[in-house]
C-alpha positions as CSV (number, residue, x, y, z in Angstrom):
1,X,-0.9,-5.4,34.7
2,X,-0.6,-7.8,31.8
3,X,-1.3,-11.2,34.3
4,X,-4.3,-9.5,36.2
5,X,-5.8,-8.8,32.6
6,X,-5.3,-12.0,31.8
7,X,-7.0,-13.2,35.1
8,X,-9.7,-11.0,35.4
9,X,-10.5,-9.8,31.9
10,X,-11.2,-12.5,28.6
11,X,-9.6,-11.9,25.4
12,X,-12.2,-11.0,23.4
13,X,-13.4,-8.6,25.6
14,X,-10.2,-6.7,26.1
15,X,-10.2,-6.8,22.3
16,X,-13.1,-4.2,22.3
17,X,-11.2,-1.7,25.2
18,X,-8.0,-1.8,22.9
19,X,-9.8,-0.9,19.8
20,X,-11.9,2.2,21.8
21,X,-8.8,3.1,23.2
22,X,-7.3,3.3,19.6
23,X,-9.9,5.3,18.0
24,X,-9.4,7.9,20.4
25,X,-5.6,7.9,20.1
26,X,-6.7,8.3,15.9
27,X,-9.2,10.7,16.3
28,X,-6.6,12.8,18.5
29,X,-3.8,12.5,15.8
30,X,-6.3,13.1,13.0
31,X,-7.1,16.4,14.6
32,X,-3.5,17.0,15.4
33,X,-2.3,16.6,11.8
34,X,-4.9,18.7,9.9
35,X,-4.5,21.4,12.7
36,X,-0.8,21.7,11.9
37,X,-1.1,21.6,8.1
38,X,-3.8,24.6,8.2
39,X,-1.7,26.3,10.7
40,X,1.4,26.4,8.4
41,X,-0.6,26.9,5.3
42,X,-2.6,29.8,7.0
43,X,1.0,31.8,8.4
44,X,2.8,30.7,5.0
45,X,-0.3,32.0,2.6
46,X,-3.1,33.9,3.7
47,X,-1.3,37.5,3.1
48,X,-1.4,35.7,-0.7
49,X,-3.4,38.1,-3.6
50,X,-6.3,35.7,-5.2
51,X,-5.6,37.8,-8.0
52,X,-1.8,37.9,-8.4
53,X,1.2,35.3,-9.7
54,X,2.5,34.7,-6.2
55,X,6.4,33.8,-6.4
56,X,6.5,32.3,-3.0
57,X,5.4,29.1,-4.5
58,X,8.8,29.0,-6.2
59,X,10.3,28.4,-2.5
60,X,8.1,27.2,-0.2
61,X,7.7,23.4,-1.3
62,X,11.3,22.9,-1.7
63,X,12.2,24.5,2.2
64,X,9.2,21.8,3.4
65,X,10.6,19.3,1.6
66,X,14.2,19.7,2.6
67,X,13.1,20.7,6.4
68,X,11.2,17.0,6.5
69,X,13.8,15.4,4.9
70,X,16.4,16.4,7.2
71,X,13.9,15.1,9.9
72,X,13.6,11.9,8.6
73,X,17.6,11.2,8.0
74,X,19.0,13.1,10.9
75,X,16.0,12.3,13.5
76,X,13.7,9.2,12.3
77,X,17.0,7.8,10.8
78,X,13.9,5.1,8.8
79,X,11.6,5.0,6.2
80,X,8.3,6.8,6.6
81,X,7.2,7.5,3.6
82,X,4.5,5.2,1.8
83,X,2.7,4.3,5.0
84,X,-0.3,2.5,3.7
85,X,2.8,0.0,2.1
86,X,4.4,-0.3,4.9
87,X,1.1,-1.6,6.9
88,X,1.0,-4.5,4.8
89,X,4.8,-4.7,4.7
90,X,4.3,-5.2,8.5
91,X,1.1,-7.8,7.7
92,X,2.9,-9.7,6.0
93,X,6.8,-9.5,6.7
94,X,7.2,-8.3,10.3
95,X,4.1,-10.3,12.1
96,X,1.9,-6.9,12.3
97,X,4.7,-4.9,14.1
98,X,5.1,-1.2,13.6
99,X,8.0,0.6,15.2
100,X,7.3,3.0,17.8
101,X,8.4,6.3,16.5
102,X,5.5,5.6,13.2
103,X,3.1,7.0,16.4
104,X,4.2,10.6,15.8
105,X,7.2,11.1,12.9
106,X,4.5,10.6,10.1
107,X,2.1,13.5,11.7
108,X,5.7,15.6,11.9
109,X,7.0,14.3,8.7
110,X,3.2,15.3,6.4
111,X,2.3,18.5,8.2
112,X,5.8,19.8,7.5
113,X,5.5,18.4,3.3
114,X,1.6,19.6,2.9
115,X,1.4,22.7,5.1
116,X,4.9,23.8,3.0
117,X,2.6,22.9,-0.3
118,X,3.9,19.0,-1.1
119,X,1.1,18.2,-3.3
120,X,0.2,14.9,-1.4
121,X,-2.2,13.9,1.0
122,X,-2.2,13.5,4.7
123,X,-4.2,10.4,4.9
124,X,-1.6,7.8,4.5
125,X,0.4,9.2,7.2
126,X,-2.6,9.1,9.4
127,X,-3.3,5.9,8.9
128,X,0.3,4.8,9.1
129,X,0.0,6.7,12.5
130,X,-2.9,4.6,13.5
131,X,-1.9,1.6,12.1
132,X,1.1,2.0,15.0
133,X,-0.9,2.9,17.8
134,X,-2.5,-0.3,17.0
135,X,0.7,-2.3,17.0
136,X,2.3,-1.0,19.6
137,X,-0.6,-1.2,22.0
138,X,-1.3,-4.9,21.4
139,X,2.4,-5.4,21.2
140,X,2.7,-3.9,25.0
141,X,0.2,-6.0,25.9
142,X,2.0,-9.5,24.3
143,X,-1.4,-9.6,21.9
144,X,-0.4,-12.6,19.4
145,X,0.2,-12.0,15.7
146,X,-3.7,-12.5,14.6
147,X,-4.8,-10.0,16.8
148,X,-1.9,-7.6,16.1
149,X,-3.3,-7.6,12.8
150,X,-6.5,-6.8,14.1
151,X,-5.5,-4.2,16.6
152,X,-3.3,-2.6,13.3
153,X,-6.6,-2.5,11.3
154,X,-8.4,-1.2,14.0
155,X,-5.7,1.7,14.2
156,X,-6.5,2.3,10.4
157,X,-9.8,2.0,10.3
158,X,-10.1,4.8,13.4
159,X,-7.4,6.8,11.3
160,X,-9.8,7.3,8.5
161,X,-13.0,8.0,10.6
162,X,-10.8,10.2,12.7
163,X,-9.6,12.6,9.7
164,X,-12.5,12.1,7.0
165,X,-15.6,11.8,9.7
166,X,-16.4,8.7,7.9
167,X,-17.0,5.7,10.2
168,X,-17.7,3.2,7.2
169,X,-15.4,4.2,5.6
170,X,-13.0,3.3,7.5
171,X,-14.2,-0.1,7.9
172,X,-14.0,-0.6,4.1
173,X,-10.4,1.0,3.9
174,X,-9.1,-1.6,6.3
175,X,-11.2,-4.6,5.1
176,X,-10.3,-3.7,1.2
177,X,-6.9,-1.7,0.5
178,X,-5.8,-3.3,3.3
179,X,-6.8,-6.7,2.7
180,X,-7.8,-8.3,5.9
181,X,-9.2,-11.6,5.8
182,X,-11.9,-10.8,8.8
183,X,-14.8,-12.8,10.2
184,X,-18.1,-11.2,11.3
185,X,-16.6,-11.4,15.0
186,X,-13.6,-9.3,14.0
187,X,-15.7,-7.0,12.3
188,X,-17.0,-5.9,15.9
189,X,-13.4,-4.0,16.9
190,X,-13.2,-2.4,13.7
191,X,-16.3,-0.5,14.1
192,X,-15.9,0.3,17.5
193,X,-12.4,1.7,16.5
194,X,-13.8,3.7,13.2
195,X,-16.9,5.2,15.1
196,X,-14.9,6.1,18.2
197,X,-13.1,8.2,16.1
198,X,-15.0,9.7,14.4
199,X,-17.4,10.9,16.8
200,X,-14.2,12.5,18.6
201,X,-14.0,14.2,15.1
202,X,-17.3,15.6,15.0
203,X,-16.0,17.3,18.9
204,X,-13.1,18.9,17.8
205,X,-14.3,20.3,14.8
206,X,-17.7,20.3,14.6
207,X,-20.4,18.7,12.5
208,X,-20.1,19.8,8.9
209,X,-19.3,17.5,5.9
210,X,-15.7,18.1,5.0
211,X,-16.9,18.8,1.6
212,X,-19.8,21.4,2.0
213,X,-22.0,21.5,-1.1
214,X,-26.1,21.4,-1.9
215,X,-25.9,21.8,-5.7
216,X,-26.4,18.2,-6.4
217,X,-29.5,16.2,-8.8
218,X,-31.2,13.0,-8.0
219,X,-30.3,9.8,-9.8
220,X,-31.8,9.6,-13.1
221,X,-31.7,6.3,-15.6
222,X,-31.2,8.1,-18.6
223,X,-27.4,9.1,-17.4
224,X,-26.4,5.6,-17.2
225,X,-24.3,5.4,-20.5
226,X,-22.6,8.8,-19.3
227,X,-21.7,7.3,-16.2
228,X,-20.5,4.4,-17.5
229,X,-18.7,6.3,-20.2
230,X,-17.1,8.1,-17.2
231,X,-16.4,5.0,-15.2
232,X,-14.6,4.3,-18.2
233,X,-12.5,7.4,-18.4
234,X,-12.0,7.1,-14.4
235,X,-10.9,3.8,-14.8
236,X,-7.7,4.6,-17.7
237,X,-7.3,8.3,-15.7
238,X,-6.3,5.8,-12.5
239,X,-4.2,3.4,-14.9
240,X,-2.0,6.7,-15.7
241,X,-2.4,7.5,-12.4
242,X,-0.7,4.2,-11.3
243,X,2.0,3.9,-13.7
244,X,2.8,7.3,-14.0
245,X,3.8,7.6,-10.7
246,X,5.4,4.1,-10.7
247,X,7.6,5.1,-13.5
248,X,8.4,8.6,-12.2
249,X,9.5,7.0,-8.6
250,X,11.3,4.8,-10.9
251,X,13.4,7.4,-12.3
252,X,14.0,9.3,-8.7
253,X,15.3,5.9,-7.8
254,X,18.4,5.9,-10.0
255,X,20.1,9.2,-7.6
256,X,21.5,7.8,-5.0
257,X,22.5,11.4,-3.5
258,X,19.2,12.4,-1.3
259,X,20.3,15.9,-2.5
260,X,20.0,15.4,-5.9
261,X,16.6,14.2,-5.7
262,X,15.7,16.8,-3.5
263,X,17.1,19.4,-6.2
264,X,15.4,17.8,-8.4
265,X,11.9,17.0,-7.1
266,X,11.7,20.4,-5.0
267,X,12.5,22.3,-8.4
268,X,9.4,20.2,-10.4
269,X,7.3,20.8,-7.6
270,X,7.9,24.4,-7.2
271,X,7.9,25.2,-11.0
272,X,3.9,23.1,-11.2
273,X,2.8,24.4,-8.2
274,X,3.9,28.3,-9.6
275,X,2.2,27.5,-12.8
276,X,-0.7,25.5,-11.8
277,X,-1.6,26.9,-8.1
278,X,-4.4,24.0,-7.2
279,X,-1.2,21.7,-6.8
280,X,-0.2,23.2,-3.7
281,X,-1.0,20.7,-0.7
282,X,-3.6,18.6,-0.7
283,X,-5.9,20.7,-2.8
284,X,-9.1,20.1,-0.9
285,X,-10.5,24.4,-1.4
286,X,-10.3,23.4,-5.5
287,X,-12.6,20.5,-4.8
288,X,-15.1,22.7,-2.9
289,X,-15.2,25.1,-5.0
290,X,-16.0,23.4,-8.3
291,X,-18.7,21.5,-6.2
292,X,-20.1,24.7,-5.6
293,X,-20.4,26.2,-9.2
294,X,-17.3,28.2,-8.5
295,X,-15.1,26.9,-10.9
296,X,-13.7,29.9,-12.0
297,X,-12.0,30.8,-8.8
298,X,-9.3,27.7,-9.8
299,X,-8.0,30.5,-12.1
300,X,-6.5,32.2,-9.4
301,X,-3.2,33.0,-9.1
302,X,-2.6,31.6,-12.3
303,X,-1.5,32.8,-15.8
304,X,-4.0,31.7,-17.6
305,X,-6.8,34.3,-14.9
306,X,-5.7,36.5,-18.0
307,X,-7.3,34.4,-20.5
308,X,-11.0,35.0,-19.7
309,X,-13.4,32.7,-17.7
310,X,-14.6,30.6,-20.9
311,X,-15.4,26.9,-20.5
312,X,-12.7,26.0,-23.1
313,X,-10.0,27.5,-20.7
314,X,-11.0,25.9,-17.4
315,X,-11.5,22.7,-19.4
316,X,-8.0,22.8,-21.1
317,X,-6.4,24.1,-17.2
318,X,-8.4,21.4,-15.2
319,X,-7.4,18.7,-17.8
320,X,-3.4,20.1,-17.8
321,X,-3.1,19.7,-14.3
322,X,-4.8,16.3,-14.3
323,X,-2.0,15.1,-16.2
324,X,0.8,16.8,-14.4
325,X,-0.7,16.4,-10.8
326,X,1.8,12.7,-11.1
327,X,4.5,14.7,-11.6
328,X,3.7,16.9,-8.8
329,X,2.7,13.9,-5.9
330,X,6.0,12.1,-7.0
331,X,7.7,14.6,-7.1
332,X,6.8,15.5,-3.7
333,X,7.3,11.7,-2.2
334,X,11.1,11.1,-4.0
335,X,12.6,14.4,-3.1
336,X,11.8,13.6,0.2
337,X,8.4,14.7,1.7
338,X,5.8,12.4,3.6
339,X,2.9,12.3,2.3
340,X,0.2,9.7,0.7
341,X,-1.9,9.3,-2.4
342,X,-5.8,9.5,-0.7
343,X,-5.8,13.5,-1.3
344,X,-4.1,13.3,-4.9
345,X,-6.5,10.2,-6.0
346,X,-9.5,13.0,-4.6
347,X,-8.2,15.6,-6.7
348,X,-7.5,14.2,-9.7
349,X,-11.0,12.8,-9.6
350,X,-12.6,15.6,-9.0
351,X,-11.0,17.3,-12.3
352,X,-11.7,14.4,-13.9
353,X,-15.6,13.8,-13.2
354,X,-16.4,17.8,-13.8
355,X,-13.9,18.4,-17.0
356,X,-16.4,14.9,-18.7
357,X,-19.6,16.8,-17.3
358,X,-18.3,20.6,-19.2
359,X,-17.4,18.1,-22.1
360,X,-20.5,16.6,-22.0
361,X,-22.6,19.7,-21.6
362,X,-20.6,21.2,-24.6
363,X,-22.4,18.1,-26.9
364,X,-25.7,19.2,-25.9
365,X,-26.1,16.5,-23.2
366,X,-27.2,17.1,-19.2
367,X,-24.7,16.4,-17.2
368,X,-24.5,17.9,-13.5
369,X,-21.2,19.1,-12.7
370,X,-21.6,18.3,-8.8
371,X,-22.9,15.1,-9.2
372,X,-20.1,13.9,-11.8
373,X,-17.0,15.5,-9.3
374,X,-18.5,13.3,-6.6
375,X,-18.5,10.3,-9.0
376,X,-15.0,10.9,-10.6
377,X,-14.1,11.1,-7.0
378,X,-15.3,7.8,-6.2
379,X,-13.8,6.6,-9.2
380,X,-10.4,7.6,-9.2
381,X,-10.1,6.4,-5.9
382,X,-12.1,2.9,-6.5
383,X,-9.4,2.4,-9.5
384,X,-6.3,4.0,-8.1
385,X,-6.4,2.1,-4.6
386,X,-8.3,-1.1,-6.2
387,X,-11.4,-0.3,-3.1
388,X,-14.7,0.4,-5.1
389,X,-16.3,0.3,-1.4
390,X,-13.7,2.6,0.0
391,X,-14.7,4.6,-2.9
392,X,-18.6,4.7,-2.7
393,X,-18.8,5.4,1.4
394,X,-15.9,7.3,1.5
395,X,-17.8,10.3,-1.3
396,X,-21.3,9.7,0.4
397,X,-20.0,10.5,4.1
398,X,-17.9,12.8,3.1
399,X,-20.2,14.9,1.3
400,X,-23.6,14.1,2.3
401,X,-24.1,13.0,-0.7
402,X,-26.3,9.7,0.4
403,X,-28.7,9.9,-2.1
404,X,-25.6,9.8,-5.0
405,X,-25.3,5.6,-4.3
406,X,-26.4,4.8,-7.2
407,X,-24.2,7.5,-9.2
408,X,-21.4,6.4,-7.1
409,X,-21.7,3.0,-7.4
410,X,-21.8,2.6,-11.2
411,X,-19.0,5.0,-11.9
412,X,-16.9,3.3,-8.9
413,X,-17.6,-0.1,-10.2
414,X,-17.1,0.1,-14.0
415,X,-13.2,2.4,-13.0
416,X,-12.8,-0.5,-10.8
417,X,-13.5,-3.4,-14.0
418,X,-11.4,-1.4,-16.2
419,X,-8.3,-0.9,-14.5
420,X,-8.1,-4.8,-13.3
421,X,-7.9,-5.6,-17.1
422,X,-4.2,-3.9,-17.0
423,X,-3.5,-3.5,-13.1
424,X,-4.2,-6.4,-11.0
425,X,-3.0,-5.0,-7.9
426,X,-3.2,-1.2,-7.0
427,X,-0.7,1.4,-6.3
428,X,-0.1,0.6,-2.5
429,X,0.3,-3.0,-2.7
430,X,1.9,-3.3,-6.5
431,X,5.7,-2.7,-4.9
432,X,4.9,-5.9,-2.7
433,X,3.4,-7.7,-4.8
434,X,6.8,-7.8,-7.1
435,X,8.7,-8.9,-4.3
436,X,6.2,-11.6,-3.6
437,X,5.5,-10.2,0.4
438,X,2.2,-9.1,-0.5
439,X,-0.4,-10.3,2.3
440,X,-3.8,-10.8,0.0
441,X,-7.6,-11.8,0.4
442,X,-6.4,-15.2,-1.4
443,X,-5.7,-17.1,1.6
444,X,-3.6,-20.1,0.3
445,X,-1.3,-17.1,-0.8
446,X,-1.6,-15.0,2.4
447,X,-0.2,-17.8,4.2
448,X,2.5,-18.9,1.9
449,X,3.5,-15.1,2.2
450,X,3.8,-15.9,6.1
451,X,6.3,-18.1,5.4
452,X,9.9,-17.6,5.2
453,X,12.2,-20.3,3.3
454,X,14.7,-19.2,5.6
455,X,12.7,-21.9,8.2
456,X,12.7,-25.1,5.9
457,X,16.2,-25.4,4.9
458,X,17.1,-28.6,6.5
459,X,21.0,-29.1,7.1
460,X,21.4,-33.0,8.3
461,X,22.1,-34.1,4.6
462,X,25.6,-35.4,4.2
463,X,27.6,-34.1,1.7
464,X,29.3,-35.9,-1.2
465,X,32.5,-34.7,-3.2
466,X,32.7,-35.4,-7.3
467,X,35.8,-37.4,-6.4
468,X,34.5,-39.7,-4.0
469,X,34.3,-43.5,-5.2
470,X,31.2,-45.3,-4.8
471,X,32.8,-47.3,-1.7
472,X,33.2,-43.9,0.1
473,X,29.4,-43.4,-1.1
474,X,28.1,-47.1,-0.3
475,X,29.9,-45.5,3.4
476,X,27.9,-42.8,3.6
477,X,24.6,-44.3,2.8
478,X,25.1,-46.4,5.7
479,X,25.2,-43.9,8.0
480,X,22.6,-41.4,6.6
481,X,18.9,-41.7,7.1
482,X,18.3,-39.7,3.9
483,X,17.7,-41.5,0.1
484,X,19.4,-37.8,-1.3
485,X,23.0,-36.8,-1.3
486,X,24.0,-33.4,-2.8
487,X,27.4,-33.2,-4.5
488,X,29.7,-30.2,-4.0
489,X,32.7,-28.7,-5.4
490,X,35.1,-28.9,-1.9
491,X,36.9,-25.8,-2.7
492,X,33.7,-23.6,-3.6
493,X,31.0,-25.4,-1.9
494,X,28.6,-24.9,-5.0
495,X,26.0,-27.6,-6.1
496,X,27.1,-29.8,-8.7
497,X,24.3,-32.3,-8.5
498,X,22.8,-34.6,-6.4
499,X,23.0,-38.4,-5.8
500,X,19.5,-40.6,-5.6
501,X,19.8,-44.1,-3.6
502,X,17.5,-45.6,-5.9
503,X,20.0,-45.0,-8.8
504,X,22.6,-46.7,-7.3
505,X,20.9,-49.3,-5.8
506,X,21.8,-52.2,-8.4
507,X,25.3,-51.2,-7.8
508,X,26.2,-50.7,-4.4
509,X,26.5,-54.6,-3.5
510,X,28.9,-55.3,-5.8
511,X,32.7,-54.3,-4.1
512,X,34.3,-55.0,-7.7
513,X,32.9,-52.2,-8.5
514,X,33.8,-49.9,-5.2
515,X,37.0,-48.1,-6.8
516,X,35.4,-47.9,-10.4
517,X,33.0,-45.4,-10.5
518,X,33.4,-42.2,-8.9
519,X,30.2,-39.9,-7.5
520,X,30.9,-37.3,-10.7
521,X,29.6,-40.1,-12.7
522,X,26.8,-41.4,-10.3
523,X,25.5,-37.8,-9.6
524,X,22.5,-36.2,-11.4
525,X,21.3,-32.9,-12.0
526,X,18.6,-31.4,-9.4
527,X,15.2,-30.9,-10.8
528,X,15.3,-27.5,-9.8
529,X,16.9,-25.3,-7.7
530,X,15.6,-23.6,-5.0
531,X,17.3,-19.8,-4.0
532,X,17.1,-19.4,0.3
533,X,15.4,-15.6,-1.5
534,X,12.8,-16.8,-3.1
535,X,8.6,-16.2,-1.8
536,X,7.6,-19.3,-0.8
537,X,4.4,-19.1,-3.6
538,X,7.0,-19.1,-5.8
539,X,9.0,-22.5,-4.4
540,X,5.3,-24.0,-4.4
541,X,5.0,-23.6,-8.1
542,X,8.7,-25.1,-8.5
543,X,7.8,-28.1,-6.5
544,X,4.4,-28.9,-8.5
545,X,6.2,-28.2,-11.9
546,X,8.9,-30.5,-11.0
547,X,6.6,-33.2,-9.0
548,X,9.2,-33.6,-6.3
549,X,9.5,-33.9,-2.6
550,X,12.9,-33.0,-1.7
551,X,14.7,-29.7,-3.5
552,X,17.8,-28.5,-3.2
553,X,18.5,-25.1,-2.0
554,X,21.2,-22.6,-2.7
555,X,22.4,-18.6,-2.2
556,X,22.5,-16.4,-5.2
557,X,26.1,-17.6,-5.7
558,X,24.9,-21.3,-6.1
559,X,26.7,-22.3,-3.1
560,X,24.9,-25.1,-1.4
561,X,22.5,-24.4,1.7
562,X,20.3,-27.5,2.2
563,X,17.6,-29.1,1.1
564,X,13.6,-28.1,1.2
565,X,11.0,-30.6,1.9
566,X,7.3,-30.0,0.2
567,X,6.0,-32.0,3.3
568,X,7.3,-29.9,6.1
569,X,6.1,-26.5,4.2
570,X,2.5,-27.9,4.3
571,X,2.8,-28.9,7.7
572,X,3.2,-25.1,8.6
573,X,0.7,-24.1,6.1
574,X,-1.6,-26.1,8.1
575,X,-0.5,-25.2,11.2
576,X,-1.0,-21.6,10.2
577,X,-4.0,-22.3,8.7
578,X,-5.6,-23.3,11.7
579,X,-4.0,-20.8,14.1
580,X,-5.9,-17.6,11.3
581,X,-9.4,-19.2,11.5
582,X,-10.1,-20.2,15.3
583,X,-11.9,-17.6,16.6
């Protein structure tokens, strides 16, 4: 199959099939994931009182989160959790390759945590589940790493047109959060992918917005200081956003027993969930119905129904849950759900755009609570996942809500400035980007990031002992073709310093001196030292601070590996270069 495509069919236009095919593998997953999460949620809730405490919330998100947990450990036996982090993970430390299983145990994995109430979203798992289809069908088809990448994107993009109906969206997702460096050419796939999709969408489940509202007010130029004033606000909401869950993941880290953290995170869950009902899932019917004017139906089911529908109350609850809804989607995540940030970023923004417009209308001032949700939407999102694009389309498709761009665009744009000031990368690629395998737009550092240091350490350096003389050295310099000699302890092996030709040179014709001086006196120290661990941006600094050529490298125990060579990493950088911008 492979050699009569090759014969019969060019590249570039077996690029296109692969990324139709893909969109229709997304849109079918897409449809395959919501349908299980509001099939779980409808048998496990809709005997529920609107008016009542309901106790099963107590339960039900610690039995989801233990059910997918023992899914993962005992059938995925891998990591599925973060997915959009793991697609650039796989961009930038596995050559765009997804395993297999990431096709399906995601879809299992989030319906399971969100239908059971995990108070996440289901849009990282889709995407991770696109991403794979992606990978796996250029992979089958021996598709080279660039267009892996591609076909991985293309997966993505179709994921989020497949589950949001929002074709452009997903183009921006993939272009943005997930930071392809794509030429007008590659944009082509992309879109085919993203409106494939999402036209499969609008079969299965019809042709409404997913967020159904009409209580919305044109632009107007006198709101601009309150949407910049909320841009502000959406902006340091998504700061707390990102280190809050960052530090709470933090602290989940430190139990090593799965069980404990699933005591633990199941039992914070529950408890929020029970007090604050709009955390259960993904929390989509709380975002309808304040877009409607039906705010106070987010009372329901809570305790504080009993305290009367004032402003003041739904103001004080929506801002509460703002602030604990971290607690809630981390909770969810390090116990041992599957599950994403896109819904929670959604939510959060919502609250946050309509509690500023109550504010706001409280000081007098006209402010539309439908047209501020849709902004702090755009907002939150634009500063939480660093994509002020993602943010803008994303709102307007999936509302309707075209004629908002200008609302949208301000609010997105100003979260977007403030949160750089603190964050500089956003919550899906900041655990990479500390480990320094973080694929970015910046595409000197994209490439370093291809690089492994593993690939440069050159071995055919002879090695010196402190207690050689300098005859035994004079020796070995005949017989090398290198000017650097590294000096080792023999019993150890570690570096003890290195031995330059040109520092010997005025000595090493002069036999008188053969049995005097030993390499422990010859030998200086390295200019730096290079660890076989390191990022390669990181050995790039080292060599321009020190100015040198050759470096040394060594394990985390100091023992001696080999030596680097500046020359024969910008080789490969070239190489690489070139290979990423042929079309």
């Amino acid at each position: 199959m492979i050699a009569w495509r090759e014969a019969h069919v060019k590249q570039r236009h077996f690029i296109l099939i692969l990324s139709f095919v893909i969109g229709i593998f997304a849109a079918i997953a897409a449809f395959v994931l919501r349908s299980i999460i509001h099939l779980i949620q409808h048998l496990l809730t809709s005997h529920f009182s609107h008016q009542d405490v309901n106790y099963w919330y107590l339960l039900f998100p610690i039995v989801g989160i233990l059910i997918t947990s023992l899914f993962v450990r005992y059938i995925v036996k891998d990591d599925i959790s973060h997915g959009v982090t793991r697609i650039l993970y796989a961009f930038s430390q596995r050559k765009s390759i997804l395993k297999l299983h990431n096709t399906w145990t995601s879809i299992v994995g989030s319906s399971i945590t969100i239908g059971f109430g995990g108070s996440v979203g289901a849009e990282a798992p889709i995407v991770l589940t696109g991403a794979a289809i992606g990978s796996n069908l250029g992979n089958f088809f021996k598709m080279d790493q660039k267009t892996l990448m591609l076909l991985v994107g293309c997966g993505s993009a179709g994921a989020i047109g497949g589950i949001f109906k929002a074709p452009i969206a997903g183009l921006m997702f993939t272009l943005e959060v997930l930071m392809l460096d794509m030429t007008l050419t590659a944009i082509a796939p992309l879109l085919i992918s993203s409106v494939t999709a999402t036209s499969l969408s609008y079969f299965f489940s019809g042709s409404n917005f997913m967020f159904q509202f009409s209580k919305y007010e044109p632009f107007a130029i006198e709101r601009i200081p309150y949407l910049i004033l909320l841009g502000i606000i959406c902006g340091l909401v998504s700061l707390y956003f990102t280190r809050g869950m960052n530090k709470i993941e933090s602290f989940f880290r430190k139990y090593k027993n799965p069980y404990s953290k699933l005591i633990i995170g199941g039992l914070i869950l529950s408890i929020l969930i029970f007090i604050f009902p709009p955390l259960y899932g993904e929390g989509y019917d709380t975002i309808v119905a304040l877009l409607n004017g039906q705010s106070a139906s987010v009372l329901n089911q809570s305790f504080f129904l009993g305290l009367g529908n004032s402003p003041w109350v739904i103001v004080i609850y929506l801002s509460l849950i703002v602030i604990f809804k971290i607690f809630a989607s981390a909770s969810t995540t390090s116990a041992g759900g599957v599950g994403g940030i896109f819904a929670p970023s959604l939510f959060v923004g919502c609250l946050t755009g309509f509690v500023v417009a109550h504010v706001l209308s409280f000081l007098g001032i006209h402010a539309p609570e439908a047209n501020f949700a849709l902004a702090g939407m755009s907002g939150l999102m634009s500063g939480v996942m660093h994509a002020p694009l993602t943010g803008i389309f994303l709102i307007a498709e999936l509302t309707g809500g075209y004629n908002l761009f200008m609302t949208l665009m301000i609010v997105s744009v100003v979260s977007y400035l403030t949160i750089i000031l603190f964050e500089p990368h956003s919550l899906y690629a900041m655990r990479l980007a500390k480990k320094g395998e973080l694929l970015t737009h910046h595409k000197d550092k994209a490439i370093l990031t291809m690089l492994k240091m593993e690939n440069f350490i050159e071995t055919d350096f002879i090695t010196l002992y402190p207690d050689m003389t300098l005859g035994e050295l004079v020796k070995n310099i005949s017989k090398s073709k290198r000017n650097i000699f590294p000096v080792v302890n023999p019993v150890t092996n570690r570096l003890n310093g290195i031995v330059l030709v040109d520092e010997v040179r005025n000595i090493m014709f002069r036999p008188d001196l053969y049995n005097r001086f030993k390499v422990n006196k010859l030998m200086t120290s390295a200019p730096a030292l290079l660890n076989a661990s390191m990022p390669m941006e990181t050995v790039m600094d080292i060599f321009e601070d020190t100015n040198s050529w050759y470096l040394p490298v060594v394990d985390d125990n100091k023992v001696y590996l080999g030596f680097c060579s500046k020359s024969k990493i910008f080789n490969s950088y070239r190489h690489v270069l070139v290979h990423f911008s042929e079309e």
